[in-house]
VEXDREN-2710 file (C-alpha; in Angstrom, 1 decimal):
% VEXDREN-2710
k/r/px/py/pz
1/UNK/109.5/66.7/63.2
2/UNK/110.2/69.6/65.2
3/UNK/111.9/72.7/64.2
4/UNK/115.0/71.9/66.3
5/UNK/115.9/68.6/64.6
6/UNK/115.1/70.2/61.0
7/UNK/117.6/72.9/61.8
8/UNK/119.9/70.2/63.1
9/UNK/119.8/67.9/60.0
10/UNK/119.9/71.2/57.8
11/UNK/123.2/72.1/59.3
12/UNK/124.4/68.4/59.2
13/UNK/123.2/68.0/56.0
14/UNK/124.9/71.1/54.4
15/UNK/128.7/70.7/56.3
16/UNK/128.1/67.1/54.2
17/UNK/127.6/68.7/51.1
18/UNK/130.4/71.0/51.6
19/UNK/133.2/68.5/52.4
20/UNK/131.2/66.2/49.5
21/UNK/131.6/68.8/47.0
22/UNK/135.3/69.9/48.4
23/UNK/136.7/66.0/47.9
24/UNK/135.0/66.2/44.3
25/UNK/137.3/69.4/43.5
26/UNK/140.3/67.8/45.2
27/UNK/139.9/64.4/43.1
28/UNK/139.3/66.1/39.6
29/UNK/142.4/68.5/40.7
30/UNK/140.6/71.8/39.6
31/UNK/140.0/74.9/42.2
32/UNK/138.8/76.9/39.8
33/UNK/135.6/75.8/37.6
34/UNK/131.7/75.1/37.8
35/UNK/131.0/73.7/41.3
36/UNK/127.3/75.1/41.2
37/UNK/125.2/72.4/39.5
38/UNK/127.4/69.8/41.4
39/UNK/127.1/70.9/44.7
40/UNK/123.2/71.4/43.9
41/UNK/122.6/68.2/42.7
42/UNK/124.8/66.7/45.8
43/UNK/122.6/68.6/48.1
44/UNK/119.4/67.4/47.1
45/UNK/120.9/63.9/47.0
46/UNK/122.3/64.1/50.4
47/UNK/119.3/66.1/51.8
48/UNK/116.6/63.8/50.4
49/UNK/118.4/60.7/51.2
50/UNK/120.0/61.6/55.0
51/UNK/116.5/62.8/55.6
52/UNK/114.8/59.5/54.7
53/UNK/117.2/57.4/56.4
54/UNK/116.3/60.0/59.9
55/UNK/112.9/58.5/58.7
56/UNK/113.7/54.6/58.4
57/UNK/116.1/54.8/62.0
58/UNK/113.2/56.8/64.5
59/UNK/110.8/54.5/62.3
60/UNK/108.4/57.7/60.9
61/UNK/106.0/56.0/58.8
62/UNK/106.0/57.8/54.9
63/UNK/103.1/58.9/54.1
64/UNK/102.3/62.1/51.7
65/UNK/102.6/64.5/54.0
66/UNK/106.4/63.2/54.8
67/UNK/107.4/62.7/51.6
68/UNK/107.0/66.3/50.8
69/UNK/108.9/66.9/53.7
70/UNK/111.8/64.8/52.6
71/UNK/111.6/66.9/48.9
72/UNK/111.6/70.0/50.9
73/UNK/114.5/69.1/52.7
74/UNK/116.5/68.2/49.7
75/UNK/115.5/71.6/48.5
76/UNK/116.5/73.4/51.9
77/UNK/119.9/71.7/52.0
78/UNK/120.7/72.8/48.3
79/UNK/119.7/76.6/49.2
80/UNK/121.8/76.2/52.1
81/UNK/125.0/74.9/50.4
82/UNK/124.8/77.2/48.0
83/UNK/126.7/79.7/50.5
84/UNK/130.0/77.6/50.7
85/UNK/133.4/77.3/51.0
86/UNK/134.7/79.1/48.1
87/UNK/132.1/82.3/48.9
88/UNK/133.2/82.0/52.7
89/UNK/136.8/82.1/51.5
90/UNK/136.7/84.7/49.1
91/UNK/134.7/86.7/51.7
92/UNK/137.5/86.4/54.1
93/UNK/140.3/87.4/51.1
END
């Protein structure tokens, strides 16, 4: 993979997470509380998983070598959602 469509999944990857995570708040009806661990734990879900499905559709074989891609990608989306909608918010109030 190229740099271009690892940005491009990050980014996809982390607006997922962010509307994920906002329809979790909306269900369970609280704004305020504890969204870290769930948005970090739907981060790496959606980051490992969208990236192996990329995987499965342009038919990259997994091998070692992609597999600790697909970790790392899980990892990079859960840094990246960490910034959020609540932090972007509050930065604008």
């Amino acid at each position: 993979m190229d740099g271009m469509i690892i940005l491009l999944l990050l980014a996809c990857f982390s607006t997922l997470t962010g509307l994920i995570v906002e329809a979790i708040k909306k269900v369970t009806g609280k704004e305020k509380g504890k969204y870290e661990l769930i948005s970090l734990i739907v981060a790496l879900v959606v980051g490992t998983v969208g990236t192996a499905l990329y995987y499965i559709f342009k038919s990259i074989p997994f091998n070692l070598v992609n597999d600790i891609t697909i970790g790392l990608m899980g990892f990079a989306c859960a840094l990246t959602s960490q910034v959020g909608y609540d932090k972007v918010r509050a930065l604008i109030e």
